[in-house]
C-alpha positions in Angstrom: 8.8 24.8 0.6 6.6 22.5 2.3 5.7 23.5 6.0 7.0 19.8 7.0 9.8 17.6 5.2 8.1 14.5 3.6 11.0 13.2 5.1 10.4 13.8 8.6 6.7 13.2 7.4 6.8 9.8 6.7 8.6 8.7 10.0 6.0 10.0 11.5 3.6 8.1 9.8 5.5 5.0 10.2 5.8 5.6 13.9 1.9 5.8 14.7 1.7 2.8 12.3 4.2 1.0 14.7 1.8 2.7 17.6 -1.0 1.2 16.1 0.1 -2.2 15.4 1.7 -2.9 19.6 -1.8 -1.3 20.5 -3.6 -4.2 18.3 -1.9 -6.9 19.3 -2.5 -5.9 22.9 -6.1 -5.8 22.6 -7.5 -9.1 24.5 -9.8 -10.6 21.8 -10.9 -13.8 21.2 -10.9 -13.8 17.8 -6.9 -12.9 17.9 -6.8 -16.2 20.3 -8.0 -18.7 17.2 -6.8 -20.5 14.2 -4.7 -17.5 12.3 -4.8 -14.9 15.1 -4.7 -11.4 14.1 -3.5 -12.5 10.5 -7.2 -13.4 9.6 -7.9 -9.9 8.9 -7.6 -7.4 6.1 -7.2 -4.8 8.3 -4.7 -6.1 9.9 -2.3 -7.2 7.1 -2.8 -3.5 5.6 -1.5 -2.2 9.1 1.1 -4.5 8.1 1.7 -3.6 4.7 1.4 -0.1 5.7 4.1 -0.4 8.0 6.1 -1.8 6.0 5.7 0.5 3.3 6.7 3.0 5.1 9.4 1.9 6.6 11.1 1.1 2.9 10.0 4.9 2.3 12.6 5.9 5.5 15.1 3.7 4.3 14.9 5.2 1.0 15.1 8.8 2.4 18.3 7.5 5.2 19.5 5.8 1.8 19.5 8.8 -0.3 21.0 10.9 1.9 23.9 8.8 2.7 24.3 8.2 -1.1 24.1 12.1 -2.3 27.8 13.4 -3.6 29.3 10.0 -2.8 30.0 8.7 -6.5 29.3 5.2 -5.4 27.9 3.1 -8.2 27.1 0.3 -5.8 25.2 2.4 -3.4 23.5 4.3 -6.3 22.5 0.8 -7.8 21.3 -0.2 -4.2 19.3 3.4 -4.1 17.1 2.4 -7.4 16.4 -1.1 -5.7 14.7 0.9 -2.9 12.7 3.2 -4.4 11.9 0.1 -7.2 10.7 -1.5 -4.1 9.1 1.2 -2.3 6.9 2.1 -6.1 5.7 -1.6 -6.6 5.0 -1.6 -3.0 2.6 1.8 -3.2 0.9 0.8 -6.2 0.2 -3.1 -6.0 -0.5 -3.3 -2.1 -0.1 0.0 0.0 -2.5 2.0 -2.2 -5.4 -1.0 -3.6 -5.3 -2.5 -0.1 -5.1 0.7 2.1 -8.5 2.0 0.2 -10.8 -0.2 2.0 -9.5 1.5 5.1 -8.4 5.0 7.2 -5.3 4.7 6.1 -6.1 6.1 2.8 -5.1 10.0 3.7 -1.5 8.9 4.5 -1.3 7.0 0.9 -2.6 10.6 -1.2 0.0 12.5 1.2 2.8 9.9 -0.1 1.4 10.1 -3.6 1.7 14.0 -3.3 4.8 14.4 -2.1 7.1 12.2 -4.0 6.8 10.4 -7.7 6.1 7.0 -8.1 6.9 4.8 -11.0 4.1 2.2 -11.6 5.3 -1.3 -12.9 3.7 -2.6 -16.4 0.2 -2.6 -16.3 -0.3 -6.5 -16.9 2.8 -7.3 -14.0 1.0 -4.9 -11.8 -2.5 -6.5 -12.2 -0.8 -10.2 -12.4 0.2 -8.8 -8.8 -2.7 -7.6 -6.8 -4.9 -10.7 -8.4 -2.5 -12.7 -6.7 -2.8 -11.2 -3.3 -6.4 -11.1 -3.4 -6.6 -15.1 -4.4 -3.9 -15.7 -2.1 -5.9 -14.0 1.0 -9.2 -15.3 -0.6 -7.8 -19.1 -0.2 -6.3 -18.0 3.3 -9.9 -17.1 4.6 -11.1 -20.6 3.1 -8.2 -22.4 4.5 -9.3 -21.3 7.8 -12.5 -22.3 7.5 -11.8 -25.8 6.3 -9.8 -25.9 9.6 -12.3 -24.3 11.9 -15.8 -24.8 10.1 -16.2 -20.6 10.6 -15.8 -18.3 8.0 -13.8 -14.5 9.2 -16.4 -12.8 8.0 -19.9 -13.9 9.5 -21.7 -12.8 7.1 -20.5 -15.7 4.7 -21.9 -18.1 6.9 -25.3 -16.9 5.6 -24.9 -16.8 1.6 -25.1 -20.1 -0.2 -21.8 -21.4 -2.1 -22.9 -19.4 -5.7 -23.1 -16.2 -3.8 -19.4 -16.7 -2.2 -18.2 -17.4 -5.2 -20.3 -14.0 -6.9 -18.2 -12.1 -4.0 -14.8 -13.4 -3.8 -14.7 -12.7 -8.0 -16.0 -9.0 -7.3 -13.5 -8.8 -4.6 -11.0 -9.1 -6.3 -12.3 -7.1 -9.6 -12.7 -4.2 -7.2 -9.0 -4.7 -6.5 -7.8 -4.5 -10.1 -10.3 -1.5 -10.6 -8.5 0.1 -7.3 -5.4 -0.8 -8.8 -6.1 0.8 -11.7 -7.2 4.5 -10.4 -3.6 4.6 -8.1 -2.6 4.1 -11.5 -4.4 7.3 -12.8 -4.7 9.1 -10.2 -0.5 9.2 -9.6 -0.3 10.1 -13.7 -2.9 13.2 -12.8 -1.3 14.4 -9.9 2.0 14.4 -11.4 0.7 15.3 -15.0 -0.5 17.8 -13.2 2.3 19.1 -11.0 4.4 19.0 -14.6 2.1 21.4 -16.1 2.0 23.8 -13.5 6.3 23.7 -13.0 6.7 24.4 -16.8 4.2 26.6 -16.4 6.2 28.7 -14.6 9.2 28.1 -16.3 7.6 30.0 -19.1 8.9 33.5 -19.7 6.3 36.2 -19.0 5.8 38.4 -21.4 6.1 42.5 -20.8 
C-alpha cells in the first residue's frame, strides 16, 4: 500500500498549483501589464494546463467514489468521459508541455500511480501540432500588435532562422509526445510483468 493515497496526492498537487498560479498573478511585472498579460508565456499556460489537469484528476477520483456500488449506467458513462478527458489531457498537453518545465516530477508521479490510455497515435500528434502552431501564431500575433517578440532573443535571429525554430519547436513537441507515449507503455508494461509475476505459483 502506498504510504500516501494518490488520491489525497493529487489534491495536493493541485492545491500548490492553485498556490502557484494567485502567487503569479500577484507578482507586479511589467511584462504581465502588456498586450496578452501573463497568457504570453509557456510557463504560464502549463501552470494552467497543469491545474487543470489536475483538477479533472480530483473530479475523477470524487467521481469514482460517488459512482462505486451505485449501478448507475449514466454516472458510469459520465465516469469514462472523465478519465477519457483526464488521459487525452496527460498525454497531448499535461505531459509534452509540462517537460520544458519543474513541473515534470508531478507528471511521472501521475504516470506511476494510475493508468493512462493514450488516444491514436495520429489524433494525438494531430493534437499537440495544433497547440504548438496555435501558440506559435499567438506569440506572432502579439508581435504584429506590439512590434516585440516574447522571447528577446527572436528579436536577434533573421526571418529564416525563426522559421528553423518555430518548426523544431514544434518537432520537439511531437518527439515529447511520443516518449509519454512510451514511457507510460514501459512503466505499466512493466508494472504488468512484475503483478503476474507474482501471481505465479512458486514452486517447492
Amino acid at each position: 500500500m502506498a504510504l500516501v493515497p494518490c488520491q489525497v496526492l493529487r489534491v495536493a498537487i493541485l492545491l500548490s498549483y492553485c498556490s502557484i498560479l494567485c502567487n503569479y498573478k500577484a507578482i507586479e511585472m511589467p511584462s504581465h501589464q502588456t498586450y496578452g498579460g501573463s497568457w504570453k508565456f509557456l510557463t504560464f499556460i502549463d501552470l494552467v494546463i497543469q491545474a487543470v489537469f489536475f483538477g479533472i484528476c480530483v473530479l475523477t477520483d470524487l467521481s469514482s467514489l460517488l459512482t462505486r456500488g451505485s449501478g448507475n449506467q449514466e454516472q458510469e458513462r459520465q465516469l469514462k468521459k472523465l478519465i477519457s478527458l483526464r488521459d487525452w489531457m496527460l498525454a497531448v498537453l499535461a505531459f509534452p508541455v509540462g517537460v520544458h518545465t519543474t513541473v515534470l516530477p508531478f507528471i511521472l508521479i501521475e504516470m506511476r500511480t494510475s493508468h493512462h490510455a493514450y488516444p491514436s497515435r495520429s489524433s494525438g500528434l494531430a493534437a499537440i501540432c495544433t497547440f504548438s502552431v496555435g501558440y506559435i501564431l499567438w506569440v506572432c500575433w502579439i508581435h504584429h500588435v506590439t512590434g516585440m517578440w516574447v522571447y528577446p532573443f527572436l528579436e536577434h535571429i533573421g526571418p529564416g532562422a525563426r522559421i528553423v525554430f518555430f518548426g523544431s519547436t514544434t518537432i520537439l513537441m511531437n518527439f515529447l509526445y511520443l516518449l509519454g507515449e512510451v514511457l507510460n507503455s514501459y512503466i505499466w508494461d512493466t508494472q504488468r510483468s512484475m503483478e503476474e509475476e507474482k501471481e505465479k505459483p512458486k514452486l517447492e
